[in-house]
N, C-alpha and C positions, 0 to 999 in steps of 0.2 A: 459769855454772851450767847454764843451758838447755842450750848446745852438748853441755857433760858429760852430760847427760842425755839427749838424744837421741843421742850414741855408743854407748849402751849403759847408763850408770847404774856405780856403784860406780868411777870413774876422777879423772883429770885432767884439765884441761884447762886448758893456761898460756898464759897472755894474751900476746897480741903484736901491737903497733901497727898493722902491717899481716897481720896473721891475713883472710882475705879472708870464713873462716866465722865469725867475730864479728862482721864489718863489716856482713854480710849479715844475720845475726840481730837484730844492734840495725835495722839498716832496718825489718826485718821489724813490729818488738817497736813501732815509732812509730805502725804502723797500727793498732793495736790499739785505741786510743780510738775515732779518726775511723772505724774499722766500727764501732764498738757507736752512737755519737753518730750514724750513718748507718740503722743501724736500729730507735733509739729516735726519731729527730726525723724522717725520710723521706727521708732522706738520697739513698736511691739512686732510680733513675728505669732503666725499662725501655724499650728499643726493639724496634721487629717489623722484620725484616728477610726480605722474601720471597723464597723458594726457588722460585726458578722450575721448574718440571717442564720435560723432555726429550718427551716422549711428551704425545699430548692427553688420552688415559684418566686420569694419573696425577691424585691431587690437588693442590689449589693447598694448600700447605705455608706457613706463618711461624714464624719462627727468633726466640726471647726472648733477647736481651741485655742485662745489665745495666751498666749505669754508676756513678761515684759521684761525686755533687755534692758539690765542697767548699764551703767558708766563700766563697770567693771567687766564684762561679760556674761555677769549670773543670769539664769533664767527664773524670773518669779514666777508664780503662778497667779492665776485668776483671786485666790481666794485672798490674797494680798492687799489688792488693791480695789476691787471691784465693791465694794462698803462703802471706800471712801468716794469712789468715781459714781456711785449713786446719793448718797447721801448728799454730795455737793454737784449734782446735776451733770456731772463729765459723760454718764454713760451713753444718751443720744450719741455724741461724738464718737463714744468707740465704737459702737454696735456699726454706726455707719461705715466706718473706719472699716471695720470687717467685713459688712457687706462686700463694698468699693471691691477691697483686694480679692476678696474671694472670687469675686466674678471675675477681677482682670488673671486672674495667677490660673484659674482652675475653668476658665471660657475654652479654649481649645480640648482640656480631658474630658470637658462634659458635651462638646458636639460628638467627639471622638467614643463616648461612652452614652450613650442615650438613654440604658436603663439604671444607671449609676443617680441615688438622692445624695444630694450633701445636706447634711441638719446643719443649720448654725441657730445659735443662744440670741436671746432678745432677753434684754433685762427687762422686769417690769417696769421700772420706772422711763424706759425708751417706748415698749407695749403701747401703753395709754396715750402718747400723745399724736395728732391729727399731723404730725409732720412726719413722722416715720411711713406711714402709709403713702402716701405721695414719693418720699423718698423710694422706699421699694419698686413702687411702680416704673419711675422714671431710672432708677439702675437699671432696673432688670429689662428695659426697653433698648436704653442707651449700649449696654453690654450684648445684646441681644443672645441673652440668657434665659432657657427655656422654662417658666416657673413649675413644670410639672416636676422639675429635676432638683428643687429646693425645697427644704421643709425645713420652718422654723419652729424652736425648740423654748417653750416659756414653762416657768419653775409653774406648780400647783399651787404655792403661795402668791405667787402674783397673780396669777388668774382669778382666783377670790377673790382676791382684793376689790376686785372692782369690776363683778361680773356684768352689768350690762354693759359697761367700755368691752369688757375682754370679747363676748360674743359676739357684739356687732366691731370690733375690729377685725376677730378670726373672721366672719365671714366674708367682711369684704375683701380682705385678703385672699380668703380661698375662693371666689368670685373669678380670680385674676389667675387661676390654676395654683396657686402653692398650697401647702400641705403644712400639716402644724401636726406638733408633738408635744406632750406634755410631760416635763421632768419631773422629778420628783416625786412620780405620785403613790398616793398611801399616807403621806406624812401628818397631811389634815384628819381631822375625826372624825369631817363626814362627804369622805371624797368620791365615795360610789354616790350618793346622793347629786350631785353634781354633774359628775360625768356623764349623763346622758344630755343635759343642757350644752356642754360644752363639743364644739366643730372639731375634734382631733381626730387623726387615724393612725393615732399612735404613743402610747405611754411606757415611759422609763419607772420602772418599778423605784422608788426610793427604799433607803436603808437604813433609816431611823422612824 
């Protein structure tokens, strides 16, 4: 039924043993508890990973990655779960989820640090909608967290997706002092073509 419904809606879709897009969907459909059970009990756990600058001028930069802690102690990574936590709408929740903590865990090193950015990740599917933005605003008030000191980080393929959302989202955002970086890029065919429309002050080369 899912699959039908992401083809389009009003169709078919006849089951077959080895079908590799149902196999993939039900994968998907398992993580669906262990993210909500991840972010009702604290499931996940963030690390900083430093961006070292090329240049002495530049700032010293930290990179938020999230993890997710099972029942067992394993540490998953993002690329695990994060499919499924978009595909079935969960990501809103965790991107906030991250925001939240980063401001509360990382508010003291960054009065204590004032030329220090931390990048954190924004799925697309969190990007586009009119609730994120307000959220940002009001964390970053509530936390009284300086936005010059954060720069968020959206893939090159979500930015496409839906360039007049992405522009006039970047800008309002960057309106409010924060700063945007664009991952992934290179991977589209025609991503210098773009890049001058898009608000960024800063891209991660991709590797495909």
């Amino acid at each position: 039924c899912y699959v039908a419904k992401e083809k389009g809606r009003n169709r078919l879709q006849v089951y077959e043993p080895d079908d590799f897009t149902l196999f993939r969907r039900r994968g998907e459909m398992r993580w669906l508890p262990r993210i909500n059970q991840a972010l009702d009990d604290g499931g996940f756990i963030l690390y900083a990973q430093r961006l070292q600058p090329l240049q002495k001028h530049l700032p010293e930069r930290l990179e938020i990655l999230v993890r997710l802690n099972d029942s067992g102690g394993q540490l998953i990574g993002p690329g695990s779960f994060i499919g499924a936590a978009e595909r079935y709408g969960l990501m809103p929740r965790v991107d906030q989820w991250v925001i939240r903590t980063v401001y509360a865990e990382l508010h003291d090193f960054l009065q204590g640090n004032p030329d220090v950015i931390v990048n954190i990740n924004l799925s697309g599917t969190t990007f586009g909608s009119q609730s994120i933005l307000d959220f940002i605003l009001d964390a970053s008030i509530s936390a009284g967290v300086d936005p010059r000191q954060i720069c968020f980080e959206v893939t090159e393929t979500a930015a496409i997706a839906s360039m007049d959302v992405t522009i006039d989202a970047m800008r309002r955002i960057r309106a409010l002092g924060f700063s945007f970086s664009l991952d992934d890029f290179g991977t589209g065919l025609s991503s210098f073509s773009y890049l001058k429309a898009l608000p960024v002050q800063q891209i991660k080369i991709g590797d495909s």
